[in-house]
MIDOSE-1310 file (N, C-alpha, C; in nm, 2 decimals, decimal comma, always signed):
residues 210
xxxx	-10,03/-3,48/+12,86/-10,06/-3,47/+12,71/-10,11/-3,60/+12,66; -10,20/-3,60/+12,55/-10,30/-3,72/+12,58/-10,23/-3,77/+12,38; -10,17/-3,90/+12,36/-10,05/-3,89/+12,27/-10,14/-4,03/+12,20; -10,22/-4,12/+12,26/-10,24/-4,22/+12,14/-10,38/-4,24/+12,26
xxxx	-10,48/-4,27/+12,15/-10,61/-4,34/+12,15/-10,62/-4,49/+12,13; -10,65/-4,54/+12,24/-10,70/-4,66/+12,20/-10,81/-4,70/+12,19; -10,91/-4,79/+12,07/-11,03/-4,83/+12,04/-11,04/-4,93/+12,04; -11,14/-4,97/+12,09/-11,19/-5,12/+12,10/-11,28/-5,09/+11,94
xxxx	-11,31/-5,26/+11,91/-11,38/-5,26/+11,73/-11,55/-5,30/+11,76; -11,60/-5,40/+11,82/-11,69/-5,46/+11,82/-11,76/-5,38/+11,90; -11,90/-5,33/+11,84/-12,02/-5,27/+11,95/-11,94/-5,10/+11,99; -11,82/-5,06/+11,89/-11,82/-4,93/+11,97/-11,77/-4,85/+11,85
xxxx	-11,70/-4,89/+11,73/-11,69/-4,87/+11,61/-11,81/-4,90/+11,52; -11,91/-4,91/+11,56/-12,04/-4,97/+11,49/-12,13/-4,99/+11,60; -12,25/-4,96/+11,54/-12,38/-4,95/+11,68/-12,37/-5,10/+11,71; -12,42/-5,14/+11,87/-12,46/-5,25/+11,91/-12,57/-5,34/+11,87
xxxx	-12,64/-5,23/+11,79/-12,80/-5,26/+11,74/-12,78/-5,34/+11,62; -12,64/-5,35/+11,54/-12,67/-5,40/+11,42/-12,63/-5,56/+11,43; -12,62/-5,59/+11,56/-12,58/-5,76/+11,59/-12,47/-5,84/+11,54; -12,37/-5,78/+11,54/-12,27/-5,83/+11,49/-12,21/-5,93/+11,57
xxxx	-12,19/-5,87/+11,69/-12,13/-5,92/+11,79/-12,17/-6,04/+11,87; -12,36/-6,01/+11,87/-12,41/-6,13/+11,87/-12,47/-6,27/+11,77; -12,40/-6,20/+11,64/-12,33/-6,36/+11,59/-12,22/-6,39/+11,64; -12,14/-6,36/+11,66/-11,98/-6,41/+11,69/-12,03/-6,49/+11,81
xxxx	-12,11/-6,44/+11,89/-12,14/-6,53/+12,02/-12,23/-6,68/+11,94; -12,27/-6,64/+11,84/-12,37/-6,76/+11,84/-12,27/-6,86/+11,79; -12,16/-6,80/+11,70/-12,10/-6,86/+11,65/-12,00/-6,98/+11,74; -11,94/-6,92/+11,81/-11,90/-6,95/+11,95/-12,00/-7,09/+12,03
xxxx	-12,09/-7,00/+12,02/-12,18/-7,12/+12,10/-12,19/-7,28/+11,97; -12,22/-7,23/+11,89/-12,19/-7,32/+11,77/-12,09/-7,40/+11,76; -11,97/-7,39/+11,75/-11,83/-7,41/+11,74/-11,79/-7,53/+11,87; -11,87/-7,51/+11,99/-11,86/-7,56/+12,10/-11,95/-7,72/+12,12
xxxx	-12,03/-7,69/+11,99/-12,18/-7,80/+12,05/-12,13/-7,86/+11,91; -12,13/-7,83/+11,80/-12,11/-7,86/+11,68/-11,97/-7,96/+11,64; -11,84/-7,81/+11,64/-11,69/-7,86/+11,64/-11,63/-7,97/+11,73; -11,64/-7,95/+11,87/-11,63/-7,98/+11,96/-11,74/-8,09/+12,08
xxxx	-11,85/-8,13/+11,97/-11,95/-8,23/+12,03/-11,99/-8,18/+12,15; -11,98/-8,06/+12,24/-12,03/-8,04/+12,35/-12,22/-8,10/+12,34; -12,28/-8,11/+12,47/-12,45/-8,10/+12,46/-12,45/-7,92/+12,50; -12,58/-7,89/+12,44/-12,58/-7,75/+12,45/-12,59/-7,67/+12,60
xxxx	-12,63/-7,80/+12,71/-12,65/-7,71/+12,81/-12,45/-7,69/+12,89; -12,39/-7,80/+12,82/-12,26/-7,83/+12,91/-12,22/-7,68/+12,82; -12,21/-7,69/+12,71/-12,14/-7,58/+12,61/-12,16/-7,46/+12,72; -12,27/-7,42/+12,71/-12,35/-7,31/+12,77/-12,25/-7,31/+12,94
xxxx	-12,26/-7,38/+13,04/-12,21/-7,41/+13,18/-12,06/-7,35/+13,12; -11,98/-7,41/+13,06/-11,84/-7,38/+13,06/-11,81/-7,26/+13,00; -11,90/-7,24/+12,89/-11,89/-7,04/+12,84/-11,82/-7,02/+12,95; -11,98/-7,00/+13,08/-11,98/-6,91/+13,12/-11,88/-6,88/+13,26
xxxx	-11,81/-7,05/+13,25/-11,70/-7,05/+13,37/-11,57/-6,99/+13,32; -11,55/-7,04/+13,15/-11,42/-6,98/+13,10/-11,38/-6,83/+13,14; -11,56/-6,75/+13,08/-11,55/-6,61/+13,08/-11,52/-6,58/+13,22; -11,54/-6,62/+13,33/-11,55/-6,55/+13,45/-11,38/-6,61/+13,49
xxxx	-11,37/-6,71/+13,50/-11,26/-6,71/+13,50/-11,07/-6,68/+13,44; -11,15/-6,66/+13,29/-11,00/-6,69/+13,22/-11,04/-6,55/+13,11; -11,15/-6,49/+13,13/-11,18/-6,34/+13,03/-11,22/-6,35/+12,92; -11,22/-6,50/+12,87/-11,30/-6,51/+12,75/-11,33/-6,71/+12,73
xxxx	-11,42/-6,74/+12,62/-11,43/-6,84/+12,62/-11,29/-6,92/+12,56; -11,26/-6,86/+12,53/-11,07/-6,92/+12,38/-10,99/-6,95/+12,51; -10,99/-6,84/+12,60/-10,86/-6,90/+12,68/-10,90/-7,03/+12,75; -11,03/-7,04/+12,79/-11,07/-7,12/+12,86/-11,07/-7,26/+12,78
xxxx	-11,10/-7,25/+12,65/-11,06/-7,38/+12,56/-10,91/-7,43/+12,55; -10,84/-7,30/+12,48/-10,72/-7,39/+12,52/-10,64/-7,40/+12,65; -10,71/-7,41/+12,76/-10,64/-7,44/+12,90/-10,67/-7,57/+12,92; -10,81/-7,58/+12,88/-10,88/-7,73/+12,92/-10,88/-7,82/+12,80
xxxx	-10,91/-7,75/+12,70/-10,95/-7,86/+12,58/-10,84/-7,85/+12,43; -10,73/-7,77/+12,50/-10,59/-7,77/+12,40/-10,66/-7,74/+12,24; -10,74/-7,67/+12,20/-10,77/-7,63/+12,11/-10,66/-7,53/+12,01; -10,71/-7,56/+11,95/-10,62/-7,51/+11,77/-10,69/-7,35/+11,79
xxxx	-10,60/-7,21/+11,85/-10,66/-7,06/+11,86/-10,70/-7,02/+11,70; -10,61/-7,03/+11,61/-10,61/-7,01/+11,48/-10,75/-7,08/+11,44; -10,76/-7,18/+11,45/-10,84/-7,22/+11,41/-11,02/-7,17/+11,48; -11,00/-7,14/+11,59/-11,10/-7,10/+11,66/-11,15/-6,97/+11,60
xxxx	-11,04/-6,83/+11,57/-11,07/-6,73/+11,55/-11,16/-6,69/+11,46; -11,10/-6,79/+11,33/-11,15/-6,79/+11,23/-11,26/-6,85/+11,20; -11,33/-6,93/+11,28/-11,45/-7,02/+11,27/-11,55/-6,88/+11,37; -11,50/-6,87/+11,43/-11,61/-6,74/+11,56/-11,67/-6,59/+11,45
xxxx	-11,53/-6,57/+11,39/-11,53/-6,47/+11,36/-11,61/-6,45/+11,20; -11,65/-6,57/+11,13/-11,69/-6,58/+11,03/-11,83/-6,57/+11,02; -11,87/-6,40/+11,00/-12,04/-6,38/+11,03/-12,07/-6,26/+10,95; -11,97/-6,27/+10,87/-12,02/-6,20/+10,71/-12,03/-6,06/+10,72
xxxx	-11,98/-5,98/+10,79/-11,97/-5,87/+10,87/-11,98/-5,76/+10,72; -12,00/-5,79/+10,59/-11,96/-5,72/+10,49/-12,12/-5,73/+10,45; -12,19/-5,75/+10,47/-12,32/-5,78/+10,45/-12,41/-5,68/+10,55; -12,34/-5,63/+10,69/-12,40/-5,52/+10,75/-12,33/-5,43/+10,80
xxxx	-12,24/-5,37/+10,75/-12,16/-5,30/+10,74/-12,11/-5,20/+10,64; -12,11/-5,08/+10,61/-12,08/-4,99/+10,49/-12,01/-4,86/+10,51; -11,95/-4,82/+10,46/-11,87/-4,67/+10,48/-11,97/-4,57/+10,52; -11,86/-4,57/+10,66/-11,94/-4,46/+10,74/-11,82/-4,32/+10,74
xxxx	-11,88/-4,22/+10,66/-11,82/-4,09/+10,61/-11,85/-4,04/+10,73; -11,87/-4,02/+10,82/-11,92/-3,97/+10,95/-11,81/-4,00/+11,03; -11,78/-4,12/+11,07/-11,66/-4,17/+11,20/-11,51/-4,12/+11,11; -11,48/-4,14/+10,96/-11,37/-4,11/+10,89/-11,36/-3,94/+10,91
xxxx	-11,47/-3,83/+10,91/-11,44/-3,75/+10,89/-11,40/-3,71/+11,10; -11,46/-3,79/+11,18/-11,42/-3,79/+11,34/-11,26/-3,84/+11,31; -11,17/-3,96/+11,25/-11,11/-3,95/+11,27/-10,99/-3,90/+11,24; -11,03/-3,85/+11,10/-10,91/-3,73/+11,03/-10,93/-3,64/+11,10
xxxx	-11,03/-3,58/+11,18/-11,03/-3,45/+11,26/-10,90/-3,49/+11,44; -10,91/-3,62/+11,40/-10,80/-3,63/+11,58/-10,68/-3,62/+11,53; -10,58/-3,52/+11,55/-10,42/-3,51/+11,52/-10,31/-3,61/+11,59; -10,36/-3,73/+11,67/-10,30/-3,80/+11,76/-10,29/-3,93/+11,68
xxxx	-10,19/-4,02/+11,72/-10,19/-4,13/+11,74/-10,34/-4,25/+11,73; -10,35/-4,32/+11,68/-10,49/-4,38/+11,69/-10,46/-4,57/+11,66; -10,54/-4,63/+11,73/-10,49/-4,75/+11,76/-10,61/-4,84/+11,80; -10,59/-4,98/+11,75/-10,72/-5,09/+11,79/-10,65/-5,16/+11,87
xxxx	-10,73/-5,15/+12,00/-10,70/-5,24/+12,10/-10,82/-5,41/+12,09; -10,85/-5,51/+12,06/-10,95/-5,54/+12,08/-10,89/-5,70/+12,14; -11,03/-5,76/+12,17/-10,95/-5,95/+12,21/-11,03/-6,01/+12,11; -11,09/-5,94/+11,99/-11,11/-6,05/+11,88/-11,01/-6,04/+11,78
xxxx	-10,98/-6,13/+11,65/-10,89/-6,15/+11,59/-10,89/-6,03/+11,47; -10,69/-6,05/+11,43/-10,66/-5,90/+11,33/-10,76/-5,92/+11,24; -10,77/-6,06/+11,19/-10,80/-6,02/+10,98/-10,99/-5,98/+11,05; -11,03/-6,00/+11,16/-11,20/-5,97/+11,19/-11,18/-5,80/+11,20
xxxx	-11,08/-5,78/+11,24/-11,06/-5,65/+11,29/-11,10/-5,54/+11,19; -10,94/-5,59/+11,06/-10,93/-5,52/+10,98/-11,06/-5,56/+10,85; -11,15/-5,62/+10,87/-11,25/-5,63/+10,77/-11,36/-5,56/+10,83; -11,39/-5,56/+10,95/-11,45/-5,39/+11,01/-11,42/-5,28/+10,97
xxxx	-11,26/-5,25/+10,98/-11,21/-5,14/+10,94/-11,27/-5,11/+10,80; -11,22/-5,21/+10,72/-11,21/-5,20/+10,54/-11,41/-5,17/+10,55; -11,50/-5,22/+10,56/-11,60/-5,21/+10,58/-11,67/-5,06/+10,57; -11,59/-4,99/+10,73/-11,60/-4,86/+10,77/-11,58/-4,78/+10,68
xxxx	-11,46/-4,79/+10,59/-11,36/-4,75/+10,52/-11,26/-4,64/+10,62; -11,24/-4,71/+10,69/-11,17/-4,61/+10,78/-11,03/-4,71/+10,86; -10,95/-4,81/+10,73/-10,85/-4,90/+10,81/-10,73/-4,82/+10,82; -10,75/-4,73/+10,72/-10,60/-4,63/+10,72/-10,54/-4,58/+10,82
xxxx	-10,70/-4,50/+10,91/-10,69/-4,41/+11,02/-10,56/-4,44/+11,15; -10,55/-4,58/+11,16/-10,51/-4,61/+11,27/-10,35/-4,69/+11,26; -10,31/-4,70/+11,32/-10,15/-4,75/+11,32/-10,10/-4,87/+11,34; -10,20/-4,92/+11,41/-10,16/-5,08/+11,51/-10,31/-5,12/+11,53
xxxx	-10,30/-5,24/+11,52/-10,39/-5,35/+11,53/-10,38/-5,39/+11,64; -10,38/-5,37/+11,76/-10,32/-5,48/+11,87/-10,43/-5,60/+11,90; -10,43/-5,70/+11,89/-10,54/-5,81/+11,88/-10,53/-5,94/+11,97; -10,61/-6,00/+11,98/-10,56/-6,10/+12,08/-10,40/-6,27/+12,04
xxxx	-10,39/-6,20/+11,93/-10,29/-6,27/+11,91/-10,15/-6,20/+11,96; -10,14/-6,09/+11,94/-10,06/-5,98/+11,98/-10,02/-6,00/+12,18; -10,13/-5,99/+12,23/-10,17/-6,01/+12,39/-10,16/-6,18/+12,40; -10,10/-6,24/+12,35/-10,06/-6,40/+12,34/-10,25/-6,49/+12,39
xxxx	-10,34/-6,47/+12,32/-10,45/-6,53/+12,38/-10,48/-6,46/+12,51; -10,46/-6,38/+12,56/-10,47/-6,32/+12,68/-10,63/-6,22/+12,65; -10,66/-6,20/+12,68/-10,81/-6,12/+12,66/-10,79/-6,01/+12,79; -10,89/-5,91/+12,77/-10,92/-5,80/+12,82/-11,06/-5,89/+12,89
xxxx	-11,06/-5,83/+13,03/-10,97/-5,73/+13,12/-10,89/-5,76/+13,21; -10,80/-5,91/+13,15/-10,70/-5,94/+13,25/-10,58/-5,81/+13,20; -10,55/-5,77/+13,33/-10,45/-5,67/+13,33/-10,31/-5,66/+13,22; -10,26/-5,78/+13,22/-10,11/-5,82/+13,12/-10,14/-5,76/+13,00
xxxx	-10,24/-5,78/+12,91/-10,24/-5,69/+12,82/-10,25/-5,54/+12,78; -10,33/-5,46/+12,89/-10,28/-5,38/+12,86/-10,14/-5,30/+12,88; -10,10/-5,32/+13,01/-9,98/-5,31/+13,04/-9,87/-5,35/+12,91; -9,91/-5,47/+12,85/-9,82/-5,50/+12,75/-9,82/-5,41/+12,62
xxxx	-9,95/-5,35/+12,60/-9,95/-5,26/+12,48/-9,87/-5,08/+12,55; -9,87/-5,11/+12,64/-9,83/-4,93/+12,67/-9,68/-5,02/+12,72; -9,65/-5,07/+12,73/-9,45/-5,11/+12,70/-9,47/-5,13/+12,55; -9,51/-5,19/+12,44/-9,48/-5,12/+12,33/-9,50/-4,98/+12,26
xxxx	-9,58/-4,89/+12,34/-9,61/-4,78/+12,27/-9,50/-4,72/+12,32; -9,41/-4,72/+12,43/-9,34/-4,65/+12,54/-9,40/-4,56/+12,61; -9,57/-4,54/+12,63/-9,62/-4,46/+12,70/-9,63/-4,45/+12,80; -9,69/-4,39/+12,88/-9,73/-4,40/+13,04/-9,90/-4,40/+13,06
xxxx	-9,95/-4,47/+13,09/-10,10/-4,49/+13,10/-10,18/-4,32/+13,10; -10,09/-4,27/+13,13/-10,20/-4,11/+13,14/-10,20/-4,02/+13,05; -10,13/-4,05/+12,90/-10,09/-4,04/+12,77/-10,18/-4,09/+12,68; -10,25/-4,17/+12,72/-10,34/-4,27/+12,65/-10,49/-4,21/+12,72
xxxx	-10,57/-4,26/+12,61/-10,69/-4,29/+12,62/-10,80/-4,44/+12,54; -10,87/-4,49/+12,60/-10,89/-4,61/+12,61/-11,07/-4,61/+12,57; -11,11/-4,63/+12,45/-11,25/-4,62/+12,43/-11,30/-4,73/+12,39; -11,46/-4,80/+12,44/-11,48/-4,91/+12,46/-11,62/-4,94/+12,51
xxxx	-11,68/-5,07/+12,46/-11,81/-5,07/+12,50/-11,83/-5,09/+12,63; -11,78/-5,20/+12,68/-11,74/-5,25/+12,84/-11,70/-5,19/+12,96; -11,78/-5,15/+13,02/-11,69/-5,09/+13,18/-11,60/-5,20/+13,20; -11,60/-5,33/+13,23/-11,53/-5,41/+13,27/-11,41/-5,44/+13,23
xxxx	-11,39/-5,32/+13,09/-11,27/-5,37/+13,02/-11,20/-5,24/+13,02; -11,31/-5,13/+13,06/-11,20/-4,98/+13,09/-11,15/-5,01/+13,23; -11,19/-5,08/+13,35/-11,13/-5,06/+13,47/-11,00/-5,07/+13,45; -10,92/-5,20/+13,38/-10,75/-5,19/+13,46/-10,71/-5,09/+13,33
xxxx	-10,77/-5,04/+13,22/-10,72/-4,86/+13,19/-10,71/-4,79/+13,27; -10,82/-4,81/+13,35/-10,87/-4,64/+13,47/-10,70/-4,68/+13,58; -10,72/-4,82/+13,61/-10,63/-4,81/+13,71/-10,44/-4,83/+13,68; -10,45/-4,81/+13,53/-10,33/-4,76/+13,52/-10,32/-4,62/+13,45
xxxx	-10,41/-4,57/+13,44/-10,39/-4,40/+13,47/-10,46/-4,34/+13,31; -10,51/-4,43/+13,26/-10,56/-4,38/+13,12/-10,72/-4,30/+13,15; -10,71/-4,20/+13,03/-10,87/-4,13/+13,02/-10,96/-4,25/+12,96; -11,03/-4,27/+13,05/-11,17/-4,34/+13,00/-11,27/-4,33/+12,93
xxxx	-11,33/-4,35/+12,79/-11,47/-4,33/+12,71/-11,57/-4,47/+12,70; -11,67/-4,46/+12,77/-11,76/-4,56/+12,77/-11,86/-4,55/+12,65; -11,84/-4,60/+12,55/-11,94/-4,66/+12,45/-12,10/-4,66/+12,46; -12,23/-4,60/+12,49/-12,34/-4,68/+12,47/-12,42/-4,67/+12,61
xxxx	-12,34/-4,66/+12,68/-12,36/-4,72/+12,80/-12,42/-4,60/+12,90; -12,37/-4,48/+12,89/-12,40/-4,39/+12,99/-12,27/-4,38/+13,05; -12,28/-4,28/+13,12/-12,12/-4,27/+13,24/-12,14/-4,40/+13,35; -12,05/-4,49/+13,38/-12,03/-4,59/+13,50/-11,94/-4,47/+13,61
xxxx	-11,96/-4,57/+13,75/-11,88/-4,51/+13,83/-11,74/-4,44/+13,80; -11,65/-4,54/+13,76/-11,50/-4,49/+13,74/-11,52/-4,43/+13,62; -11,56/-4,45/+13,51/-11,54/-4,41/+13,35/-11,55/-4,22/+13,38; -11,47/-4,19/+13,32/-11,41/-4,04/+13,26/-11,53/-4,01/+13,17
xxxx	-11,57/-4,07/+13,07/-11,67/-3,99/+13,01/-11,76/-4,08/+12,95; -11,87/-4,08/+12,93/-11,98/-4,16/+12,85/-12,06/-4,09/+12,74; -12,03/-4,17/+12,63/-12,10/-4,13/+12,52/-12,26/-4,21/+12,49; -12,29/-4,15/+12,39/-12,43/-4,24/+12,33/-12,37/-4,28/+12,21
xxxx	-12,24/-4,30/+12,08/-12,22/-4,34/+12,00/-12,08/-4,31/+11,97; -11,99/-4,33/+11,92/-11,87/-4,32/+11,90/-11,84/-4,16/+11,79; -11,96/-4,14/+11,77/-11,96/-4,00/+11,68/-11,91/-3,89/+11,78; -11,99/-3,88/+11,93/-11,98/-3,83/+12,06/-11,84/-3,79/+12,10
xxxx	-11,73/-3,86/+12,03/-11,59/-3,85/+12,11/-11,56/-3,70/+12,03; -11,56/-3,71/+11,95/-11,53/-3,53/+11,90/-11,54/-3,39/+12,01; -11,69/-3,46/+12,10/-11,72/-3,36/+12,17/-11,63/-3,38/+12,31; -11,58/-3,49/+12,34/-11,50/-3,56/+12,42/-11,39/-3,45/+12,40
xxxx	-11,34/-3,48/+12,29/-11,18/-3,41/+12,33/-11,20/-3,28/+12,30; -11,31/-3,24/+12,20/-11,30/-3,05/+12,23/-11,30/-3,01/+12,36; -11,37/-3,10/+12,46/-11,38/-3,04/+12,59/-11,24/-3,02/+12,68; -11,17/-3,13/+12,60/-10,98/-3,14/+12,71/-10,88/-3,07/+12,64
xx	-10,77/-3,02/+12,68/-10,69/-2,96/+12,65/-10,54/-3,11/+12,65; -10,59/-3,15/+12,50/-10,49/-3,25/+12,44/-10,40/-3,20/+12,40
């Protein structure tokens, strides 16, 4: 029995097309060369070692360069998101139609989270915020977090479902036993189901016996 949904925010609650997400990266890149004095090509070199190594660029700053997170979140995440963004009566009337549990899993910060939501007009819908403050700086798709949100939900991974723009961030869902929805993307190997827009999940669960 399929008891709480988890949603990722960035690029799957909102089209990928409207660039949101790639400000927050410029931002990021900014914050590095700017805040931080990097030269742009070192900035650029260590992105791209944090991400591969440590799941995002933040963990990789405060490992190496003891950075202020708070202070980071809020400088990345400040890209005016209220300027392209507007109530979407479409996804609110998808989510008053799900009778389950509903939940933000994401590794950007709450107050970015919940100004998407308010945006959408759809912050009511959901229960829990779980954000990368919550996951202690830990980012998706290192494993600890999710594991850590299903010991607070008291679920069992196959109770859950996990929706998201990233394959790379449904795998340790898939491999702790949750239904998979890929964002955008088409169906990937492991992913349970692939949509073209987050409107699509309606047709998702008429098809399962939740």
């Amino acid at each position: 029995m399929l008891r709480c949904i988890l949603f990722d925010v960035d690029n799957t609650l909102y089209p990928k097309s409207l660039g949101i997400f790639d400000m927050v990266v410029e931002r990021i890149r900014n914050y590095m060369e700017v805040r931080m004095g990097f030269e742009r090509s070192l900035a650029h070199e260590l992105r791209q070692e944090y991400i591969r190594k440590y799941g995002s660029t933040l963990r990789g700053l405060m490992i190496h360069q003891n950075i202020n997170p708070e202070d980071y979140l809020q400088y990345v995440h400040d890209v005016g998101v209220e300027g392209k963004l507007s109530s979407d009566p479409a996804l609110a009337e998808l989510l008053e139609s799900i009778p389950i549990n509903k939940a933000i899993f994401t590794s950007g910060h709450r107050p970015h989270a919940q100004k998407v939501l308010r945006c959408l007009g759809v912050e009511h819908f959901f229960s829990r915020i779980f954000d990368i403050t919550f996951t202690h700086y830990i980012p998706k798709p290192n494993p600890e977090p999710y594991r850590q949100i299903l010991e607070f939900l008291g679920l069992p991974g196959r109770e859950c479902m996990m929706v998201e723009d990233l394959p790379a961030n449904l795998y340790p869902a898939k491999e702790l036993g949750m239904i998979t929805v890929l964002v955008g993307q088409g169906v990937d190997g492991f992913v349970d189901y692939g949509i073209e827009n987050i409107l699509e999940l309606g047709k998702v669960l008429k098809g399962m016996a939740y």
